[in-house]
Each structure stands twice: as structure tokens, then as C-alpha cells.
N, C-alpha and C positions, 0 to 999 in steps of 0.2 A: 371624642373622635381624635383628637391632638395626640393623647394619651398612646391609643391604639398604634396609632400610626409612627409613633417615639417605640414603643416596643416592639414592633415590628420592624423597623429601620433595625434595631439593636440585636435582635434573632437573627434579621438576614447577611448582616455585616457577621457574627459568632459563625454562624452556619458556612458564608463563605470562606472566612478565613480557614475552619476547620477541617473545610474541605480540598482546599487549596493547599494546606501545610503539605500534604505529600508531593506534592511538587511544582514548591515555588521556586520561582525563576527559571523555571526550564517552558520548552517553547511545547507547543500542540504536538510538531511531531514528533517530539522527544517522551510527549504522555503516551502517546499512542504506541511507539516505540516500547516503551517500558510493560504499557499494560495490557495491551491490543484494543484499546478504545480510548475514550473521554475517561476523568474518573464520576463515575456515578453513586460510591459510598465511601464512608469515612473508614482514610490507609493510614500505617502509623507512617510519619513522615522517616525516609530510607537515609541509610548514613550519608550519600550521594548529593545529597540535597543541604542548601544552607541552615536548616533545621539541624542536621548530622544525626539524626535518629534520636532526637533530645525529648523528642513527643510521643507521645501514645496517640491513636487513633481518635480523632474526634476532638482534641486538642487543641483549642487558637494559642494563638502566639502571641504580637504584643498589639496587634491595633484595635482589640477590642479594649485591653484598659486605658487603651491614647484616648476613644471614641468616648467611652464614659465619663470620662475624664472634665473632655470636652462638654460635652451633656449635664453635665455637672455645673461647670462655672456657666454656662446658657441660662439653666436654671436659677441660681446665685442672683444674675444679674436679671431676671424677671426677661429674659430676651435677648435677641443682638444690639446689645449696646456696645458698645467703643467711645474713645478717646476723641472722637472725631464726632458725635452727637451732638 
């Protein structure tokens, strides 16, 4: 179950970044502006954007290898251990 729920945290975090890359930092009405709604499929992210068209469509950027990253030393350490345990 642990398992399941680790790989899906890891899909949903890829999936949102991905989806997001075409326009982050910009506000709701500025998507709606752009696209006449929410975005509801993977856009390649627009030069306009702090991406600058560096992405292709469906693309994350950098917080999924931060996330793994992190998931990673979790793993290492058998758990949330700290300095502080």
C-alpha cells in the first residue's frame, strides 16, 4: 500500500508540473486570457513564460528530480530521521 501511494504522490506531482509548465507564474486570469479556459491538456510551455519555450509539451521541469531526490535519501535513511532523533 506504502508503495502504491509513493507512486502515485510521484505521477501526481510529474503530471502537475507538466501540466502547469505552460503557464507558470501567471495568474487564472491571465490562463483564461490566453487560452479561453483552465488548461485541461499538456501545451508546450510559450516563450512568454519563465520556461521561454525551453519545453516541449508534457515536459516537467525541475521539481520532479528535487522530489525524487528527496524520496531517495527518505528511502536511505529507512524513514524521517534527523539530527534531532
Amino acid at each position: 500500500m506504502r508503495k502504491d501511494n509513493l507512486y502515485g504522490c510521484i505521477a501526481g506531482a510529474a503530471m502537475g508540473e507538466a501540466m502547469g509548465a505552460a503557464v507558470t507564474t501567471w495568474t487564472t486570469d491571465m490562463i483564461r486570457e490566453e487560452y479561453g479556459s483552465l488548461i485541461e491538456s499538456l501545451l508546450p510551455a510559450p516563450t512568454s513564460t519563465k520556461m521561454k519555450g525551453k519545453f516541449p509539451a508534457g515536459h516537467s521541469a525541475d521539481a520532479v528530480p528535487y522530489a525524487l531526490q528527496l524520496i531517495a535519501r527518505f528511502l536511505e535513511n529507512n524513514g524521517a530521521k534527523s539530527e534531532y532523533d
